[in-house]
C-alpha positions in Angstrom: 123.3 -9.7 36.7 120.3 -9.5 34.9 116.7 -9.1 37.1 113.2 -8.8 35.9 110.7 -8.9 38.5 107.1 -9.4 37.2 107.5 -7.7 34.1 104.6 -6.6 32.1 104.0 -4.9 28.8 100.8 -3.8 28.0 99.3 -2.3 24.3 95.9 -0.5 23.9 94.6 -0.8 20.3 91.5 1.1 19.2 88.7 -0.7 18.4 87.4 0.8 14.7 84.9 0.5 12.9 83.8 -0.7 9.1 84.4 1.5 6.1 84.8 5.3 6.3 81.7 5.8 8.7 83.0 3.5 11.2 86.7 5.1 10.8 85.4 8.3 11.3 83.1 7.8 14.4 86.6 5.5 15.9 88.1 9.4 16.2 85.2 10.0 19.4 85.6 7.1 20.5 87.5 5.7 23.1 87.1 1.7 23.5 90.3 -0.1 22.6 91.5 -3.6 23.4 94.5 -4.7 25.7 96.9 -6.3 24.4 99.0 -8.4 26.6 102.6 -8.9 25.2 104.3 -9.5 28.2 102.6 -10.7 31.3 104.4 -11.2 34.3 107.5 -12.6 33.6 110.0 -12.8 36.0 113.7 -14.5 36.0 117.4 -13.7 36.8 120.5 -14.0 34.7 123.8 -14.6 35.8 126.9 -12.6 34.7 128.5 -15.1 32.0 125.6 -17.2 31.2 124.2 -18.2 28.3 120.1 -18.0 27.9 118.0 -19.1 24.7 114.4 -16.8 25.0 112.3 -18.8 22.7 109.1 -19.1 22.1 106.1 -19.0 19.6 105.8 -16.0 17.5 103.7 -13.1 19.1 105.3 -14.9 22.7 106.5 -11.6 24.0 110.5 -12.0 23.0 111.6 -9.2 21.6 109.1 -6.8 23.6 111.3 -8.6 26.6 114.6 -8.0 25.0 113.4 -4.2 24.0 113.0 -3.5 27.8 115.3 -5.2 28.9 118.0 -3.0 26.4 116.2 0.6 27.5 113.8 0.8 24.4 110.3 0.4 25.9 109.0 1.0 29.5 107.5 -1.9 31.5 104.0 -1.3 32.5 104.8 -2.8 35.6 107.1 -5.0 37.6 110.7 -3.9 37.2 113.9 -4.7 35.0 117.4 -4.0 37.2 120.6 -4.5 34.5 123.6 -4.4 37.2 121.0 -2.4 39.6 119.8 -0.3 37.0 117.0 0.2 35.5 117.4 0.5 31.6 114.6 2.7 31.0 114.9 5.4 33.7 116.8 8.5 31.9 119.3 9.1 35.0 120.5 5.5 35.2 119.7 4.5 30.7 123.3 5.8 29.5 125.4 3.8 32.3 123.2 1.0 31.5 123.8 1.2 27.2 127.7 1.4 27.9 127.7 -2.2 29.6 124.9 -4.1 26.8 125.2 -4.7 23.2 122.2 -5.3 21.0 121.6 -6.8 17.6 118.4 -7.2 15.9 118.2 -9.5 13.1 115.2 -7.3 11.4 116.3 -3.9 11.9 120.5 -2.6 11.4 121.9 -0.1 14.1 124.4 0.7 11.2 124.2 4.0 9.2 122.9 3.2 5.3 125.0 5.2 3.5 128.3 5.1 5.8 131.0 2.9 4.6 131.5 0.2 7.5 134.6 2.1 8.8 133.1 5.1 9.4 130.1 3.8 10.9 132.7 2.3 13.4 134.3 5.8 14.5 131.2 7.1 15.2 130.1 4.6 17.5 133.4 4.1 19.1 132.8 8.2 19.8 129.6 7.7 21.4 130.9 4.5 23.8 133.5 6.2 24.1 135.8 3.7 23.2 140.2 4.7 23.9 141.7 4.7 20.6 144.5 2.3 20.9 141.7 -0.3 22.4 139.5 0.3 19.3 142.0 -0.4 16.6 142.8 -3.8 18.7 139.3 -4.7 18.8 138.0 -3.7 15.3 140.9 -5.7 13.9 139.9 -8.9 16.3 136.7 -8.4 15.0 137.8 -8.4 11.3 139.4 -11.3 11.5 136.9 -13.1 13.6 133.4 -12.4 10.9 135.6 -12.4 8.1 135.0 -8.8 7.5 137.6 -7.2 5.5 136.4 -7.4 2.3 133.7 -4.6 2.4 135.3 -2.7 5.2 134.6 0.4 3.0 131.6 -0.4 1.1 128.5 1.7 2.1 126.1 -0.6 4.0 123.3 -0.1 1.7 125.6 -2.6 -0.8 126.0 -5.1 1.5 124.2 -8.6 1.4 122.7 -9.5 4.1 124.9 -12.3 5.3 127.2 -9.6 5.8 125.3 -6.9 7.0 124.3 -9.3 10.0 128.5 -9.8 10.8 128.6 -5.6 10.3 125.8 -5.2 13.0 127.6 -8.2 15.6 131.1 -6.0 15.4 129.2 -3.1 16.0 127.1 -4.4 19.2 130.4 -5.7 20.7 132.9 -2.9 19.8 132.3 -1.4 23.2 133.1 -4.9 25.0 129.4 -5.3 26.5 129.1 -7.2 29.5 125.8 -8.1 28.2 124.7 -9.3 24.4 120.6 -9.2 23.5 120.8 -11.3 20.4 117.0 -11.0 19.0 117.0 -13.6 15.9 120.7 -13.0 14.5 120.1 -15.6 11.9 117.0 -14.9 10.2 116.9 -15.3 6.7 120.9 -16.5 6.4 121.8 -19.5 4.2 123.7 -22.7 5.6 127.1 -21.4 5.8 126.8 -18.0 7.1 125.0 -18.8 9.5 127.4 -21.1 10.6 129.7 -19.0 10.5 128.3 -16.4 12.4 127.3 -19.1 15.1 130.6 -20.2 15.4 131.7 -16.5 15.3 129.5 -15.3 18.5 130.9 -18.7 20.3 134.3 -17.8 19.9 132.9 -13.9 21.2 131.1 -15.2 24.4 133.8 -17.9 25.2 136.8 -15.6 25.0 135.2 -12.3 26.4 132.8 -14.0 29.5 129.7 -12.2 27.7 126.2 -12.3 29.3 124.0 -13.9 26.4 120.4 -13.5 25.5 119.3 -15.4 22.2 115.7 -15.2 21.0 115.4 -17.2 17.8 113.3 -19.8 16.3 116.6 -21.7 15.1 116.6 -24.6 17.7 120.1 -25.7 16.8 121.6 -22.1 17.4 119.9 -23.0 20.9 121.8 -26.2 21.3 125.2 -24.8 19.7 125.1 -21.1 22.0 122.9 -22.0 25.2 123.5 -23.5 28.3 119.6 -23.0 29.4 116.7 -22.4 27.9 113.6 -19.7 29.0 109.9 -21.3 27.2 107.7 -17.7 27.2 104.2 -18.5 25.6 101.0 -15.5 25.5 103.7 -13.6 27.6 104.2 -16.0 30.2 106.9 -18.3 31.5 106.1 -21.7 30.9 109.6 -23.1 31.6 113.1 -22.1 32.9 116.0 -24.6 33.3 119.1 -26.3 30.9 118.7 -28.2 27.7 118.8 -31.5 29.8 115.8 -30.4 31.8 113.7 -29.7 29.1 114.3 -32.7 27.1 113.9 -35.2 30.4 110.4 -33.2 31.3 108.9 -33.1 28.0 109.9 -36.6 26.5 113.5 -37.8 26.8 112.5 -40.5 23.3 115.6 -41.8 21.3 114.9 -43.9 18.0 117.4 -47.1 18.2 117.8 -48.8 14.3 119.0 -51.9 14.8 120.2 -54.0 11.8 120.6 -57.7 11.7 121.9 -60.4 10.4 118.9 -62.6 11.1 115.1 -61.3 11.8 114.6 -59.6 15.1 111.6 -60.0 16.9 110.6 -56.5 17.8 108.0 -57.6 20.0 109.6 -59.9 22.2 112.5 -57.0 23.1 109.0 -54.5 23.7 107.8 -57.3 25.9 110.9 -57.8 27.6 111.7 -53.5 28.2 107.9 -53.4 28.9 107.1 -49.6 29.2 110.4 -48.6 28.9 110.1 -49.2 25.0 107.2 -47.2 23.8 106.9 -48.5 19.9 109.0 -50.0 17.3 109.0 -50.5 13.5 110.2 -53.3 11.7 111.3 -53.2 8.2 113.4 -55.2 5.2 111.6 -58.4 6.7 112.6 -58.1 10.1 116.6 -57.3 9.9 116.2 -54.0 10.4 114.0 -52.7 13.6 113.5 -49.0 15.1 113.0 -48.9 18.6 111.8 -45.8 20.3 112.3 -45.5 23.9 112.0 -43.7 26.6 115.4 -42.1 28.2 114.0 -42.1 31.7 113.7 -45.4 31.6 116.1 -47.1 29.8 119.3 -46.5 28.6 120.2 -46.8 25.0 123.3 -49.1 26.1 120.9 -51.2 27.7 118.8 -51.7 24.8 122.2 -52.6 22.7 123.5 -55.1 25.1 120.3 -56.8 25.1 120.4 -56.8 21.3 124.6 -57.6 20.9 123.7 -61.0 23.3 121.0 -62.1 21.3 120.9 -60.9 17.7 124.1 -61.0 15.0 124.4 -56.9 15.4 125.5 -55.6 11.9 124.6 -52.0 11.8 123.4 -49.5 14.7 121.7 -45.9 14.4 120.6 -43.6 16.9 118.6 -40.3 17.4 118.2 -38.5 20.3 115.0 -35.9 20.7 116.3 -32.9 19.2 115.1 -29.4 21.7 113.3 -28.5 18.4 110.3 -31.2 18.4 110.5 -31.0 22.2 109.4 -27.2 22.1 107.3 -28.0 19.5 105.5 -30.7 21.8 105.5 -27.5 24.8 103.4 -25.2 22.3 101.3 -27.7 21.4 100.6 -28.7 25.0 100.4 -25.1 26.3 97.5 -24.7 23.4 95.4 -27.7 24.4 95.1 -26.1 27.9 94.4 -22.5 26.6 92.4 -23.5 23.7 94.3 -21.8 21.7 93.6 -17.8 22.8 95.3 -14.9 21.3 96.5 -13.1 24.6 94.3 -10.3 24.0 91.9 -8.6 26.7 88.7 -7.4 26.4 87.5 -4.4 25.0 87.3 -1.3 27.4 85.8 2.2 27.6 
């Protein structure tokens, strides 16, 4: 179990001056400004669950997941990993032999190592029995598709397959817990696929605690069973997929297309607010409703439409989680008018 209990992170920046005279005088002085990156956040994670961390960049994510793995200290609250705290030097190495971490803009691999060095000396420092090492590095070869530059240093690797490298290394040790901070930055199409499909397999087979921050929204949907919203360091939401669509705007676009003209506003006045707007086009045949999930279901709407139109063809799009986040930030920036989290200057 994961628990953080008002968490907050706190950074002073000095406050300095123009040109040389003003950089010069910024070495007496001592007013700075507060940053707040993380500001009370507090939630629990089960063992085995799945968690997307998402949020806007400069939300407080990977400060989070850098406490949470034992690489910054809280400036208050507390963060207990199995009833540990990760950042207290008695209780940090039992706490790093039960996570793994991977960072999609910094490698925990050695650059001039080969691959299958790099993999001895971890399994050395976790500690990892021999005949259980060879059984998992060869699972994990075969899972990421790795064999091919086993042996090549990791400075020639491309980065497709220096982000597999870094996932085998973060769960050579079989880690309860995997802090995934944006694992699929900067990957094409079918790598990243791939790689999805690879941590799947991983958490599904191996009961792994996950915690995802990335700003891919369908790595969300694919690896995530519920979503935490942070925005300016704060918790704006915690719940499942399902929640967040049905309290942010549960919309579906229904195409409809006919064999005779369909009179879009006679099915709006019939759904009344259920149907928010519709679009007609190619003369009438074909109409876009957009409705609202809440209210009405999209089988409804099409049984309406099979008893009273010549149905030819039918289309539909659900919401996706990535325009319903988009709508949070938005929302969460109308109230704040639009503030940069920082405090204010201090002597």
């Amino acid at each position: 179990m994961i628990e953080l209990k008002n968490v907050e992170k706190y950074f002073k920046k000095p406050v300095r001056g123009k040109g040389v005279w003003g950089m010069f005088k910024s070495l007496f002085s001592r007013k700075y400004t507060v940053v707040k990156a993380v500001d009370g956040v507090s939630f629990t994670v089960h063992d085995g669950e799945s968690v997307g961390y998402i949020g806007a960049n400069g939300a407080g994510k990977s400060t989070t997941i850098k406490m949470m793995s034992g690489i910054l200290t809280p400036t208050g609250g507390e963060i207990l990993i199995d009833g540990k705290h990760p950042y207290k030097s008695k209780e940090r190495n039992a706490v790093l032999k039960t996570i793994g971490v991977v960072f999609g803009q910094k490698t925990q691999l050695w650059y001039d190592l080969p691959l299958t060095e790099t993999y001895e000396l971890l399994r050395y420092i976790y500690d990892v029995p021999d005949d259980e090492y060879k059984k998992r590095l060869n699972e994990l070869i075969e899972l990421l598709d790795m064999k091919s530059f086993m042996d090549a240093p990791v400075r020639t690797l491309s980065l497709g397959q220096r982000m597999r490298a870094d996932l085998a290394a973060a769960m050579l040790h079989n880690p309860k817990t995997l802090f995934l901070d944006e694992p699929t930055i900067g990957l094409d199409v079918l790598v990243k696929r791939n790689l999805v499909d690879a941590i799947k397999k991983l958490k599904t087979e191996y009961n792994t605690t996950l915690i995802l921050t990335t700003h891919a929204m369908s790595d969300i949907e694919l690896l995530c069973e519920r979503v935490i919203i942070l925005d300016a360091g704060k918790v704006l939401f915690d719940g499942s997929l399902e929640q967040v669509k049905h309290m942010f705007g549960d919309t579906r676009d229904v195409k409809v297309t006919c064999k005779n003209p369909v009179d879009g506003e006679s099915v709006k006045q019939h759904f009344g607010e259920a149907v928010i707007k519709y679009a007609a086009e190619d003369g009438g045949h074909s109409v876009t409703f957009t409705i609202d999930g809440t209210k009405l279901t999209t089988g409804e709407l099409l049984n309406y439409m099979f008893a009273n139109c010549e149905v030819a063809d039918v289309k539909i799009s659900e919401t996706g989680i990535e325009q319903v986040v988009e709508k949070i930030y938005e929302k969460d920036r109308e109230k704040s008018g639009d503030g940069n989290g920082e405090g204010d200057a201090q002597e």
